[in-house]
N, C-alpha and C positions, 0 to 999 in steps of 0.2 A: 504494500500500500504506500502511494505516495506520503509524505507529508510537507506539510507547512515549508520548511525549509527547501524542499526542493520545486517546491510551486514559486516559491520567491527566488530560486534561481533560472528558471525559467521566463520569467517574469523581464527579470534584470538580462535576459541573452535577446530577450524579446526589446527590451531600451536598449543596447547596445548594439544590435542590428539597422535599428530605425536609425541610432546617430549617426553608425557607420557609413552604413550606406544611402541614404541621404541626406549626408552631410547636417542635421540636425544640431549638433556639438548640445550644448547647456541647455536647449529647448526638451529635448530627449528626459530627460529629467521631472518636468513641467510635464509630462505625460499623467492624466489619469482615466482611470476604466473609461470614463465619461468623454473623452476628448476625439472627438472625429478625426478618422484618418486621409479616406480615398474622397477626394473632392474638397477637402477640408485642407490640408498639405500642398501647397502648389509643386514641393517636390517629391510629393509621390503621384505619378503621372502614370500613364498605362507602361509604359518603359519600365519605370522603375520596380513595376512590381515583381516582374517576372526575376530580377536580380534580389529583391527582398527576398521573395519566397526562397530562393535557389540558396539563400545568404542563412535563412531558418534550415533548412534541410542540412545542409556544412555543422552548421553549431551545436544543433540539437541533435543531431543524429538520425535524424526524421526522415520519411519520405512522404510527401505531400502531392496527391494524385491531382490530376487538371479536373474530374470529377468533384472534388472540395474546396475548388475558389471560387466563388461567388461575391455577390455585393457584400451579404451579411459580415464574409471574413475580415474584411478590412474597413467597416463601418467606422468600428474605434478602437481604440486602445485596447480597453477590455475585451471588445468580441477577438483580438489579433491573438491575445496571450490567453485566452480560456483555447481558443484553437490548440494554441502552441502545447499548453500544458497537457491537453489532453490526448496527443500524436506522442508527447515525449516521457508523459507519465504513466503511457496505457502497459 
């Protein structure tokens, strides 16, 4: 069973991917479950995502099918990292 400690690093690879690879630096941080991603971000653009996604899969270990990205995934913050957690904590 997961716990708390590894949902929080997941979390934190999920902010550390966003700064990375959209150059986000200090805003990344300023991220909460609440805060809109895809249309909301001018640098995350249809481009950028397919190098996000690719950037989650590297880090977390994950394999992330084209059948599981939709709007919903990258709505916000929190829908991006309950994803994440739950490909990397299953």
């Amino acid at each position: 069973m997961a716990t708390r400690g590894d949902a929080a690093a997941v979390e934190a690879a999920v902010r550390a991917v966003l700064r990375d690879v959209l150059g986000l630096g200090a805003r990344a941080d300023a991220l909460t479950a609440t805060t809109p991603l895809f249309g909301s971000l001018p640098e995350l653009d249809s481009m950028a995502v397919a190098g996000l996604l690719t950037e989650l899969e590297d880090r977390l270990g994950i394999v992330i099918e084209d059948d599981e990205v939709d709007g919903e995934l990258l709505e916000s913050f929190g829908s991006l990292v309950r994803f994440a957690q739950a490909k990397a904590l299953s």
